[in-house]
MILUM-854212 format. One record per residue (C-alpha): residue number from 1; residue in one letter; chain; y, z, x. Coordinates in steps of 0.02 Angstrom, whole numbers, plus 50000, padded with zeros to 5 digits. Layout:
% MILUM-854212
+-----+--------+--------+-------+-------+-------+
| num | residu | chaine |    py |    pz |    px |
+-----+--------+--------+-------+-------+-------+
| NUM |      A |      A |     Y |     Z |     X |
...
+-----+--------+--------+-------+-------+-------+
***
This chain:
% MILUM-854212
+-----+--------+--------+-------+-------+-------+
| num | residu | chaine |    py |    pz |    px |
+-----+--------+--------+-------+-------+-------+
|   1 |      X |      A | 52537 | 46897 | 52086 |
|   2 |      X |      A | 52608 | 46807 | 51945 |
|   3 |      X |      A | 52618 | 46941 | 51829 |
|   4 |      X |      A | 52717 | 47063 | 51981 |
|   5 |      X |      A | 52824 | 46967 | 51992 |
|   6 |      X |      A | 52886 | 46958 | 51807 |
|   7 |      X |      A | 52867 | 47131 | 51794 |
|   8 |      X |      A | 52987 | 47147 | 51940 |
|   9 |      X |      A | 53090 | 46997 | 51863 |
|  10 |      X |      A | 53105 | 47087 | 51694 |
|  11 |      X |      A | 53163 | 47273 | 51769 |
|  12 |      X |      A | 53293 | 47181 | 51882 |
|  13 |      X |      A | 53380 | 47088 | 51739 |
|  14 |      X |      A | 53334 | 47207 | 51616 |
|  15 |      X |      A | 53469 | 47352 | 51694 |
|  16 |      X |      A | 53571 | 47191 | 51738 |
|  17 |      X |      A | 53579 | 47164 | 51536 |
|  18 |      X |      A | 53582 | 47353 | 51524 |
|  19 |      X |      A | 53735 | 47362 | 51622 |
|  20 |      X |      A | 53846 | 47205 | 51562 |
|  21 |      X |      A | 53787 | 47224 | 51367 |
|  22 |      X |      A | 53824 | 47336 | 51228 |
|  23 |      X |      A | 53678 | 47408 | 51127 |
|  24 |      X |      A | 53665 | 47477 | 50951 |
|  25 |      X |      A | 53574 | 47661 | 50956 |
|  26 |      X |      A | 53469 | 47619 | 50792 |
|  27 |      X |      A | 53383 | 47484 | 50747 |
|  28 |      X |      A | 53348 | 47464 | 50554 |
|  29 |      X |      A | 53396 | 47585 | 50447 |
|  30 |      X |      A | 53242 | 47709 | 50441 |
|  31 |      X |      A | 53214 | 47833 | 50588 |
|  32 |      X |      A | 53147 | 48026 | 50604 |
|  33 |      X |      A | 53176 | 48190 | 50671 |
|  34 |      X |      A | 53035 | 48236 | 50793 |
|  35 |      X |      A | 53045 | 48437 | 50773 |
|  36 |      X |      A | 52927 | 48530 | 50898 |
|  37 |      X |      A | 52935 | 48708 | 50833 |
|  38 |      X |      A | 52765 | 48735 | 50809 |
|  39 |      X |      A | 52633 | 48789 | 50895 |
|  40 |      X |      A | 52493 | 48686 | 50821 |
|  41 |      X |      A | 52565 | 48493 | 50817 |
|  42 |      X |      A | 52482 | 48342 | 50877 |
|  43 |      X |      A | 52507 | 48307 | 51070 |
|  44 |      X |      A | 52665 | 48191 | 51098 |
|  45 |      X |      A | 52531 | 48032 | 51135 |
|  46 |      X |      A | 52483 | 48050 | 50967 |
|  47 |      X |      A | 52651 | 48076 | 50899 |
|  48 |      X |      A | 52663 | 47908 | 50970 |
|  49 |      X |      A | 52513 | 47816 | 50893 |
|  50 |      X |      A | 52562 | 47892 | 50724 |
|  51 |      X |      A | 52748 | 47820 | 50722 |
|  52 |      X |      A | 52686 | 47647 | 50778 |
|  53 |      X |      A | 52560 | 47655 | 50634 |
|  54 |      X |      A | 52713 | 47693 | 50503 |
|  55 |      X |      A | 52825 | 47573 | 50606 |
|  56 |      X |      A | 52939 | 47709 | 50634 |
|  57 |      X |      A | 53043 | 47663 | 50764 |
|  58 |      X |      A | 53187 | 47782 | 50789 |
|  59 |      X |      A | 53153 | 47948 | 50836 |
|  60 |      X |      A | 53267 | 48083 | 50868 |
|  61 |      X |      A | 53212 | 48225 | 50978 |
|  62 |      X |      A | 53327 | 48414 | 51003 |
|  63 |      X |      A | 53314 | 48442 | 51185 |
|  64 |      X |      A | 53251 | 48293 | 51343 |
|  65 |      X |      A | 53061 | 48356 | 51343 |
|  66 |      X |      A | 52999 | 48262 | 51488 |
|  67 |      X |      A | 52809 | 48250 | 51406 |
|  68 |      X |      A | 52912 | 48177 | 51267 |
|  69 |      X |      A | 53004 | 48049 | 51349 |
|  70 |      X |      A | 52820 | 48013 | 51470 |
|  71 |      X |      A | 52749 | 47983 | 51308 |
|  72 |      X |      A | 52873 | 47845 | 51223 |
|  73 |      X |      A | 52875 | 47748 | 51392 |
|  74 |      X |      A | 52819 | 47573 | 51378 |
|  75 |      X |      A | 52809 | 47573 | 51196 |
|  76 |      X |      A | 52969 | 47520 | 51110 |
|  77 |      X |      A | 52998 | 47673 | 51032 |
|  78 |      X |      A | 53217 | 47691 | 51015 |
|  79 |      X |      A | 53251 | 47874 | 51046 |
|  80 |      X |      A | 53395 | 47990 | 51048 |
|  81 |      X |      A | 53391 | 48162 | 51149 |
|  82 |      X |      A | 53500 | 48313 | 51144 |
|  83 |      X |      A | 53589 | 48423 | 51260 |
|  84 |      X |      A | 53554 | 48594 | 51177 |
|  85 |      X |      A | 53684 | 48702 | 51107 |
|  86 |      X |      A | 53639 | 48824 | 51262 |
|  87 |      X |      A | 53671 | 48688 | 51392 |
|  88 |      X |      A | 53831 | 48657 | 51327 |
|  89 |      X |      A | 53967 | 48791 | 51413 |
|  90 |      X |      A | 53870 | 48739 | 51566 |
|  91 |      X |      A | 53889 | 48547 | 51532 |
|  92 |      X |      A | 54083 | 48585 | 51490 |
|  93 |      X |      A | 54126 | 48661 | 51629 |
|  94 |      X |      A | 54044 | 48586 | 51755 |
|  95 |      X |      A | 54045 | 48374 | 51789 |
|  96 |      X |      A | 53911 | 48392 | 51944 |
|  97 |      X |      A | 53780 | 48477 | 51820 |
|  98 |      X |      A | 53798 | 48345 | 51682 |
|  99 |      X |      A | 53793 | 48213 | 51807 |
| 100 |      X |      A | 53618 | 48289 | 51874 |
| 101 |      X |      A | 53569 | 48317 | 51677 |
| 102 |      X |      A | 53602 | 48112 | 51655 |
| 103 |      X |      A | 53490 | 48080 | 51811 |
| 104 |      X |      A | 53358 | 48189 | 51784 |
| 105 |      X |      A | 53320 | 48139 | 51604 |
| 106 |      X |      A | 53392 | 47988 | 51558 |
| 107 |      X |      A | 53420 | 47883 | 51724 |
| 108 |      X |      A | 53237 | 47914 | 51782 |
| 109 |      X |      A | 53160 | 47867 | 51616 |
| 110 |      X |      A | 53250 | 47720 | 51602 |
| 111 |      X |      A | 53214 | 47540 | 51575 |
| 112 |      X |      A | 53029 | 47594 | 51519 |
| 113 |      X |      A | 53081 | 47764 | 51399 |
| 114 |      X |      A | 53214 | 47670 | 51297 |
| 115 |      X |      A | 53333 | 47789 | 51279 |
| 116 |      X |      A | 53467 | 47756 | 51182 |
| 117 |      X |      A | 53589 | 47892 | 51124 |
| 118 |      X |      A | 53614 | 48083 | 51174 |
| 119 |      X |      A | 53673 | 48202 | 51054 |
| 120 |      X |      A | 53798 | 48332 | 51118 |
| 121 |      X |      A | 53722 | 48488 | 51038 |
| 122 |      X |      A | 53674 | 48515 | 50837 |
| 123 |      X |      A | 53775 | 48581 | 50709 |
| 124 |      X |      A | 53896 | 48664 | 50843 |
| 125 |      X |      A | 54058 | 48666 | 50724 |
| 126 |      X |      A | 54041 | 48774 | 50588 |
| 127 |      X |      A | 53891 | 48884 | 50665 |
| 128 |      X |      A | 53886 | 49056 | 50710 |
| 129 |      X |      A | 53917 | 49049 | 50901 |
| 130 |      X |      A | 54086 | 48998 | 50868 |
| 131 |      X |      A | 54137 | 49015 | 51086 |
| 132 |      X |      A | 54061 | 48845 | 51059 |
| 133 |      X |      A | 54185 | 48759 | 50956 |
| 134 |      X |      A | 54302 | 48735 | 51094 |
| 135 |      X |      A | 54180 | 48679 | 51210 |
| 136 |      X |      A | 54114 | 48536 | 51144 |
| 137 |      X |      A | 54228 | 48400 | 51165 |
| 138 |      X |      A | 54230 | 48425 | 51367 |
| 139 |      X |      A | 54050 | 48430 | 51352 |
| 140 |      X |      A | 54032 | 48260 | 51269 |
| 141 |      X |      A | 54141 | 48228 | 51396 |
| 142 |      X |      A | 54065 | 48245 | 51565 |
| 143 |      X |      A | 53905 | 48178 | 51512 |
| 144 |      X |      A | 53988 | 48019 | 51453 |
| 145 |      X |      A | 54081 | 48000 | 51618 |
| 146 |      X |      A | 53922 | 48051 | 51684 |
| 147 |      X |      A | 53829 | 47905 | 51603 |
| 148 |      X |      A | 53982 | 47790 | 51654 |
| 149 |      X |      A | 53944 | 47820 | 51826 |
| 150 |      X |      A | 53783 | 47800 | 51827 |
| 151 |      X |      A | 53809 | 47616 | 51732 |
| 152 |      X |      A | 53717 | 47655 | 51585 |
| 153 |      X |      A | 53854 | 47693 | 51485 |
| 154 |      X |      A | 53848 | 47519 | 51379 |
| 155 |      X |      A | 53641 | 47583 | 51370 |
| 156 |      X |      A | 53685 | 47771 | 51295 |
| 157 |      X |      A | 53786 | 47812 | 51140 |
| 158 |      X |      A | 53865 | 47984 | 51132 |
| 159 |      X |      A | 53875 | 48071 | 50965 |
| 160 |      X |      A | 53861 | 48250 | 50897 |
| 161 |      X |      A | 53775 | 48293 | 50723 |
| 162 |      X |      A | 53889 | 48380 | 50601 |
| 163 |      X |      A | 53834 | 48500 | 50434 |
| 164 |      X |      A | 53934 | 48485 | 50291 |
| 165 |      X |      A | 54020 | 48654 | 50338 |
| 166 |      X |      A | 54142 | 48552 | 50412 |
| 167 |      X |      A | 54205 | 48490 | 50243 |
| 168 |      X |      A | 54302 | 48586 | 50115 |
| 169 |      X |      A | 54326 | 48517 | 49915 |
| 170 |      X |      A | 54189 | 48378 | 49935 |
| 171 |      X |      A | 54200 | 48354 | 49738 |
| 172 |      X |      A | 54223 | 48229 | 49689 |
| 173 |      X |      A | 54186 | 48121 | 49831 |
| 174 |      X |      A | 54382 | 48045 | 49853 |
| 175 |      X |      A | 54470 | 48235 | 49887 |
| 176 |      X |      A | 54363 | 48284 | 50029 |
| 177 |      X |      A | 54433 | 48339 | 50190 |
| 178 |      X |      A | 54395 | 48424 | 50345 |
| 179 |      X |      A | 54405 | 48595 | 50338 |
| 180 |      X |      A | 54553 | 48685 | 50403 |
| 181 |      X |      A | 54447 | 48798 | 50521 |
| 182 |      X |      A | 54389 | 48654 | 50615 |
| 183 |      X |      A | 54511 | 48516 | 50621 |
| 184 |      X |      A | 54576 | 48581 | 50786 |
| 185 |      X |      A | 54425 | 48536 | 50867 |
| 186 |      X |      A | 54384 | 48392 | 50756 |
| 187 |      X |      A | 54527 | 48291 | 50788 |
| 188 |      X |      A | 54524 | 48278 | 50959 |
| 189 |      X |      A | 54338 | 48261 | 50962 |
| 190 |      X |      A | 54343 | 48109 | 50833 |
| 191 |      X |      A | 54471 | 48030 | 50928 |
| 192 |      X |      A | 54363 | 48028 | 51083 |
| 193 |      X |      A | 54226 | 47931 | 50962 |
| 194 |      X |      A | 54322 | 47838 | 50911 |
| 195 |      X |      A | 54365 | 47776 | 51084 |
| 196 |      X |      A | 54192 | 47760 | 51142 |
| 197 |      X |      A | 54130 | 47673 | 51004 |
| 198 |      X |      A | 54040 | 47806 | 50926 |
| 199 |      X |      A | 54000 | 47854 | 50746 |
| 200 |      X |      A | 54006 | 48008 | 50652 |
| 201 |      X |      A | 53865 | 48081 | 50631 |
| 202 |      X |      A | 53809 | 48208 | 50492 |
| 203 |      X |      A | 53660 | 48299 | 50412 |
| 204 |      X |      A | 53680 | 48297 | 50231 |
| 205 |      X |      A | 53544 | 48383 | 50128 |
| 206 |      X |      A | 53558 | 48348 | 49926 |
| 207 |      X |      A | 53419 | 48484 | 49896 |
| 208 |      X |      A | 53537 | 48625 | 49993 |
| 209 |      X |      A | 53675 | 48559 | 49877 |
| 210 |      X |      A | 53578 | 48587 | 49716 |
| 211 |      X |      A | 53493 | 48741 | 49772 |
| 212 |      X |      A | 53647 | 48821 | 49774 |
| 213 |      X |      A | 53696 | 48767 | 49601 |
| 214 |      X |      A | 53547 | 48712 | 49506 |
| 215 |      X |      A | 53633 | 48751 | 49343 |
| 216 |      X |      A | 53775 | 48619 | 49340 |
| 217 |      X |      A | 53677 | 48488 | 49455 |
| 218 |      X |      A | 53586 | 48382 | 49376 |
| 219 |      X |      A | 53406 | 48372 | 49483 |
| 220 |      X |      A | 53384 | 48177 | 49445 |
| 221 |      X |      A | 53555 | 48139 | 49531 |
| 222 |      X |      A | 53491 | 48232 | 49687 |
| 223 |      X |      A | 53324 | 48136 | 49678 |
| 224 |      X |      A | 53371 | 47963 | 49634 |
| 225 |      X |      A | 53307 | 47962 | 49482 |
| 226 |      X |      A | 53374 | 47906 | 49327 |
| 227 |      X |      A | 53530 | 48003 | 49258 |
| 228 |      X |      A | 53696 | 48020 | 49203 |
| 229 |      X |      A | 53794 | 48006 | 49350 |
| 230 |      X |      A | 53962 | 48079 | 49405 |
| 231 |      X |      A | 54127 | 47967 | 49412 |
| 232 |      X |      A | 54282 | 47980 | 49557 |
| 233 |      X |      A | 54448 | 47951 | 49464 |
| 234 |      X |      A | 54524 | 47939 | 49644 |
| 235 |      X |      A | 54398 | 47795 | 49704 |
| 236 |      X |      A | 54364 | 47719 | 49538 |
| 237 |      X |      A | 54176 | 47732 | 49579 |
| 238 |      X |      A | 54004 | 47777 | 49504 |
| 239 |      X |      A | 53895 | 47885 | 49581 |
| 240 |      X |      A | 53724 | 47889 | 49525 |
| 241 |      X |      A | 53635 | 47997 | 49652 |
| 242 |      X |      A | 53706 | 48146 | 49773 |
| 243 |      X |      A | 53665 | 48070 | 49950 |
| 244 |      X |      A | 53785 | 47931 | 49895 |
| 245 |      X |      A | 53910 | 48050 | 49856 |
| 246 |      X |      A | 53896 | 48151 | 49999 |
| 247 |      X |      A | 53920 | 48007 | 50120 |
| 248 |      X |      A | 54076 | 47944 | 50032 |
| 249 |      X |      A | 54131 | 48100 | 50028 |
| 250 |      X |      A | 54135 | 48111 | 50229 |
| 251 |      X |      A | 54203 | 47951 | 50227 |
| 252 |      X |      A | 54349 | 48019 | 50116 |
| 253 |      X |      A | 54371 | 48151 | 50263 |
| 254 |      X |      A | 54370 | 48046 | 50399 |
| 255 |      X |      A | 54502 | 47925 | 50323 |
| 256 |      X |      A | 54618 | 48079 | 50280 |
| 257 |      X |      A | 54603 | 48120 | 50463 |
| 258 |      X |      A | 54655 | 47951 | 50498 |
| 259 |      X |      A | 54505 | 47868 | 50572 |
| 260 |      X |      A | 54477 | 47728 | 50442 |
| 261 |      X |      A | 54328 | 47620 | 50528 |
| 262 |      X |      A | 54227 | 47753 | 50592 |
| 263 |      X |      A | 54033 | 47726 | 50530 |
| 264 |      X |      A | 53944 | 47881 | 50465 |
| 265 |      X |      A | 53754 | 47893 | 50527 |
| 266 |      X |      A | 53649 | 48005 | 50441 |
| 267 |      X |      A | 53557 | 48120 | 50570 |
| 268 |      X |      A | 53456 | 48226 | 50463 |
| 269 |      X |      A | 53425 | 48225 | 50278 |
| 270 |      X |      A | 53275 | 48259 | 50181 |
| 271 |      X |      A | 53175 | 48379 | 50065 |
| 272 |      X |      A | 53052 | 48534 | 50103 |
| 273 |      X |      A | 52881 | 48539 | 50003 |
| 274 |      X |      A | 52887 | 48727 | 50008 |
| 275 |      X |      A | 53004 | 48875 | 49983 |
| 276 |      X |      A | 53035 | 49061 | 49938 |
| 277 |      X |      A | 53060 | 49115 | 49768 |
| 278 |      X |      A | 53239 | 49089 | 49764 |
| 279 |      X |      A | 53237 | 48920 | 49837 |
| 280 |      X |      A | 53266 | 48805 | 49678 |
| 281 |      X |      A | 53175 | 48647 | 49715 |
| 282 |      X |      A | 53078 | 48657 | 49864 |
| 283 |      X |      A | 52888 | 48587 | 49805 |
| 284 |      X |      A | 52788 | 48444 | 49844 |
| 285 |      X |      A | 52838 | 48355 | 49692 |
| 286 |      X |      A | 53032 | 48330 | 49732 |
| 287 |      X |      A | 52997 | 48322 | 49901 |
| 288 |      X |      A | 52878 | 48164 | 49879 |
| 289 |      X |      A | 53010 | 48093 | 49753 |
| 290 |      X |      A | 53169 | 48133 | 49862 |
| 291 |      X |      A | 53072 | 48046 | 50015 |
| 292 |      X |      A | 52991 | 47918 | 49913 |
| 293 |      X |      A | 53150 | 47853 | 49829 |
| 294 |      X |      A | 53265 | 47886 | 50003 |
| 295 |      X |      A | 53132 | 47754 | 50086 |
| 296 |      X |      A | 53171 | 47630 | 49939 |
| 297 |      X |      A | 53348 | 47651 | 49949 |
| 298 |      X |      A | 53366 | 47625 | 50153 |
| 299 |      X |      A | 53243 | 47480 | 50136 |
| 300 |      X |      A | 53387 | 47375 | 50031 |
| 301 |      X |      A | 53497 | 47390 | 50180 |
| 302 |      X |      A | 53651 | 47417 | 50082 |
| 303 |      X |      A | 53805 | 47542 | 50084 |
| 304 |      X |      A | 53874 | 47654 | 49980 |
| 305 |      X |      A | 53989 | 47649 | 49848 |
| 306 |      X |      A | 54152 | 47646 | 49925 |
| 307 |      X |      A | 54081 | 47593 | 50090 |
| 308 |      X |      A | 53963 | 47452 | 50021 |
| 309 |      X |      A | 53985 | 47350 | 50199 |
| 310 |      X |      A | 53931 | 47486 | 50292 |
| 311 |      X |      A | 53743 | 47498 | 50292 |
| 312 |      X |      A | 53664 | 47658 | 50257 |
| 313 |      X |      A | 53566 | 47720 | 50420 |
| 314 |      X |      A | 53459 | 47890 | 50397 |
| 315 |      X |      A | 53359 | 47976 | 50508 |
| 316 |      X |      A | 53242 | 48100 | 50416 |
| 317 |      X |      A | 53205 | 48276 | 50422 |
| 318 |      X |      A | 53079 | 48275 | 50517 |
| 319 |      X |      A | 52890 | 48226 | 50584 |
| 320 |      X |      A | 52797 | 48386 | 50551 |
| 321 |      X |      A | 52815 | 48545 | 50477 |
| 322 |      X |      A | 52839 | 48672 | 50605 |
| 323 |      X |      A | 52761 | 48840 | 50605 |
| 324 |      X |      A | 52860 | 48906 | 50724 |
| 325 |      X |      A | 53046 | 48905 | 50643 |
| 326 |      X |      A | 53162 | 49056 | 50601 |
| 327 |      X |      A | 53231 | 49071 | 50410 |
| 328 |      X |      A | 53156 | 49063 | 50240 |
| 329 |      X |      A | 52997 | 48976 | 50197 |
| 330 |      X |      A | 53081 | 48796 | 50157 |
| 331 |      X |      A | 53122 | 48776 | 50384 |
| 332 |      X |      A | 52934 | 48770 | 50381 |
| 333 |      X |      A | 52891 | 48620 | 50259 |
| 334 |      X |      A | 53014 | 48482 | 50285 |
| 335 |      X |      A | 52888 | 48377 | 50371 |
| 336 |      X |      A | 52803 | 48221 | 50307 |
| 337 |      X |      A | 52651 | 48267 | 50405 |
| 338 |      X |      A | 52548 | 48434 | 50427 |
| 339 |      X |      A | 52514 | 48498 | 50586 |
| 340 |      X |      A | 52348 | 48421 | 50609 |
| 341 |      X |      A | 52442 | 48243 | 50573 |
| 342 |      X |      A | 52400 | 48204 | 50403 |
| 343 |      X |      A | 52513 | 48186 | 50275 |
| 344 |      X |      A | 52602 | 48308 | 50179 |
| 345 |      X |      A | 52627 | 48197 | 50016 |
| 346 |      X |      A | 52601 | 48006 | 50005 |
| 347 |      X |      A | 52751 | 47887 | 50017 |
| 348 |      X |      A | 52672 | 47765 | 50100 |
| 349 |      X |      A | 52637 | 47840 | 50268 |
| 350 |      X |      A | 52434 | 47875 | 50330 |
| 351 |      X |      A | 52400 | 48024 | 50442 |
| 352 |      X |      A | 52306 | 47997 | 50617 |
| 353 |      X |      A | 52138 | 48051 | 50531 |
| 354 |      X |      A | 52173 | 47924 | 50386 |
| 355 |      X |      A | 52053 | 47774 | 50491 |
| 356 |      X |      A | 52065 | 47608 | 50464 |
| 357 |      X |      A | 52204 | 47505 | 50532 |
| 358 |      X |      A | 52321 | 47648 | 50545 |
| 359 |      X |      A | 52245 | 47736 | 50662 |
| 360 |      X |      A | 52291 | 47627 | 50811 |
| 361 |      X |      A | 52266 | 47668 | 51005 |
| 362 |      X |      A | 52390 | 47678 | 51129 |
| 363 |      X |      A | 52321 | 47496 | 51202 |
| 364 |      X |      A | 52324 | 47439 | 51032 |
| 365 |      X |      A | 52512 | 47477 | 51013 |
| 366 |      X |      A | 52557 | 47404 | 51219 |
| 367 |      X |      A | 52483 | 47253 | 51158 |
| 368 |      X |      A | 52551 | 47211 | 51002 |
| 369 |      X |      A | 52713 | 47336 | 50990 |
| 370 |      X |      A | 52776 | 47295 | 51160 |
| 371 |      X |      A | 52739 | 47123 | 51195 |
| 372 |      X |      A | 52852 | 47032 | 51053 |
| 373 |      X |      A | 52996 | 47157 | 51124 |
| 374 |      X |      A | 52969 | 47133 | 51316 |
| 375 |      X |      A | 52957 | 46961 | 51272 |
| 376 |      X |      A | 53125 | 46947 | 51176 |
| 377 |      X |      A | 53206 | 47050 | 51310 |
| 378 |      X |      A | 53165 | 46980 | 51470 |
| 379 |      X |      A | 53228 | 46809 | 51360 |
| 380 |      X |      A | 53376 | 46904 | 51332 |
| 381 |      X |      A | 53396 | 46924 | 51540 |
| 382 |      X |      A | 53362 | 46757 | 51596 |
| 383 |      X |      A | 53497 | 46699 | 51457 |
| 384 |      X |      A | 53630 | 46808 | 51544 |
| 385 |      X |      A | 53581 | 46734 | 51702 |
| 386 |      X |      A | 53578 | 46566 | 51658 |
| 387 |      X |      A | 53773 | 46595 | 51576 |
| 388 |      X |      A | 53822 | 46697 | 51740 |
| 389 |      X |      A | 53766 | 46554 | 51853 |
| 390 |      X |      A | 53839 | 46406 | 51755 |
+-----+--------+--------+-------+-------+-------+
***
């Protein structure tokens, strides 16, 4: 009876906390890309049990699979789900449909699915359906309003994931701005962010970067590994590897836009193990080093160089190599698992066939994963009680 009435206890105060408190997206600095192209990955309760065992705790997912969000319920998991580039004239133009989009798959997973960010469609500026451009901003939107209805606004961060098609002159870092094409729809939809509170986010890929000019890119400065360097007049700065460069660079954008405090996230980044002929790079080996060293370099919980307050937050590209993707060979490998859930290179990760203490069980993880979190919130609850009542 005891136990009931915590539970009950914890939901109440929980979406009172939800509701009166303001809560960061990502926790850490280290998150993933759960891809689900495939045809042949492991179930989405195993997905589960094999980010617990990394201690993997934001995911990223491209759509609001409901055997997806079933799956992270009750186990601390942080996730962020998409509205689809097709859903987006529809979310645009209609309020009552991204209302019914909030309460279908965010309102009814929540407090147990902890939900905490939707991304309004991928890559929309600068792709080839370009009748998108000039809806996206109205569909960010209505499903903000729609989350500010529902309360859960202060729960739910609202973002959109940007290539680097939307720069122009990126080198050096300092004389990068948005490109021409886009900054009618950039503007408006940055100021909007800004607003809100969100950040910009971007997927920024140092092996597409020296693919397309191995010859004057050195492959150690897109690995961080040891090497020359490049130097920014402009910022008086040292770069010594390309992600750094890349991010500055988008900061060097945003601040010629006029949006000086925005934080940049890093949505997507990482390295495929495999590739055509003509794709410079792509093998195991740089793909274990890009991953390897990335890992190091968000573990230090630093910023970049002309940023250095501003820690570096990455989510990587992605769980598993999916089978099922259009394009050359490289859309395939970018996973840090196989299909069957071991891994694709070591870094420090164990597949679910590995044994031992990484492969835990679903009870394992509710009793140990969730417990130090339920604990700490439901402490967090009866603290905002306590200063409500007195």
């Amino acid at each position: 009876m005891i136990f009931r009435f915590f539970d009950s206890f914890f939901l109440l105060f929980l979406l009172f906390f939800i509701r009166f408190a303001s809560l960061q997206a990502f926790t850490g600095t280290y998150g993933i890309n759960y891809g689900r192209l495939a045809d042949n990955i492991p179930s989405p309760d195993e997905v589960v049990t094999l980010l617990r065992a990394a201690k993997i705790r934001n995911v990223r997912i491209y759509d609001a699979d409901h055997s997806v969000l079933k799956a992270f319920s009750g186990t601390g998991l942080e996730i962020v789900i998409g509205v689809t580039n097709g859903q987006l004239q529809d979310m645009s133009s209609n309020a009552d449909h991204a209302l019914n989009w909030v309460k279908d798959n965010v309102q009814a997973f929540l407090p147990e699915t902890r939900i905490r960010g939707i991304a309004i469609g991928n890559e929309v500026l600068g792709g080839s359906n370009t009748a998108l451009y000039g809806v996206l901003l109205d569909a960010a939107k209505n499903i903000y309003n729609a989350t500010k209805k529902l309360h859960i606004d202060k729960l739910i961060q609202i973002t959109t994931s940007n290539s680097y098609a939307v720069f122009q002159d990126s080198y050096p870092p300092s004389s990068c701005k948005f490109n021409v094409n886009f900054i009618q729809y950039i503007k408006p939809l940055l100021e909007f962010f800004q607003q809100i509170g969100s950040p910009f986010c971007l997927n920024a890929y140092p092996s597409l970067t020296y693919m397309g000019n191995p010859k004057d890119i050195d492959i150690n400065y897109a690995l961080f590994q040891p090497n020359k360097g490049i130097d920014d007049p402009k910022f008086k700065l040292h770069y010594d590897n390309l992600l750094d460069a890349q991010i500055d660079a988008a900061y060097a954008a945003l601040e010629d836009a006029g949006f000086h405090k925005m934080e940049i996230i890093i949505t997507e980044t990482g390295w495929a193990s495999a590739g055509d002929q003509n794709e410079t790079g792509a093998n195991v080996t740089n793909a274990r080093t890009y991953n390897y060293n990335l890992r190091k370099r968000l573990a230090k919980k630093k910023g970049t160089p002309h940023r250095p307050k501003n820690v570096l937050k990455a989510y990587i590209f992605a769980i598993f190599n999916e089978n099922s993707k259009d394009g050359p060979t490289s859309e395939r490998n970018y996973g840090l698992f196989k299909a069957d859930g071991s891994i694709s290179y070591n870094i420090g990760f164990h597949g679910l066939n590995a044994g031992g203490s990484s492969h835990l069980s679903i009870k394992d993880i509710n009793t140990h994963g969730l417990s130090r979190s339920y604990t700490i919130t439901l402490i967090l609850c009866l603290s905002a009680l306590i200063l409500m009542i007195f």
